[in-house]
C-alpha positions, 0 to 999 in steps of 0.5 A: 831095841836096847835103850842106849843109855842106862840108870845106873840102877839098871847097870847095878842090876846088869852087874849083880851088885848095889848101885851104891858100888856102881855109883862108886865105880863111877865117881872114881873114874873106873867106869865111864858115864855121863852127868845129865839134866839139871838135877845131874844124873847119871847115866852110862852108855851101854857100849861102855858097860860092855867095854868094861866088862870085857876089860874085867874078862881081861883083867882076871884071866891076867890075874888068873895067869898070874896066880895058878891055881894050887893043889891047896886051892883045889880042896 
């Protein structure tokens, strides 16, 4: 069984970026975590990684739409 809480260090692994960007994210507001313990860490909740991920599915294929690749876009 899946832990259902992740270390932001484990959610920086699952995206393929530096945890200091995920650290980012979090602080901004733009993925969803919460602050535990005294030393206040942070953890995110698998079921919210993965709403976010497919929110970012969403958002590029949007963008996608939105700027069709061209013949100069090919090369």
């Amino acid at each position: 069984m899946e832990p259902r809480f992740l270390l932001l260090s484990d959610v920086a692994a699952e995206l393929n970026v530096s945890d200091s960007q995920v650290y980012h994210m979090v602080r901004s507001g733009e993925l969803p975590a919460i602050k535990i313990g005294g030393r206040g860490q942070w953890r995110v909740e698998r079921a919210r990684l993965e709403e976010y991920i497919q929110q970012k599915y969403a958002e590029t294929a949007d963008w996608v739409r939105s700027n069709p690749l061209t013949e100069r876009d090919a090369e």
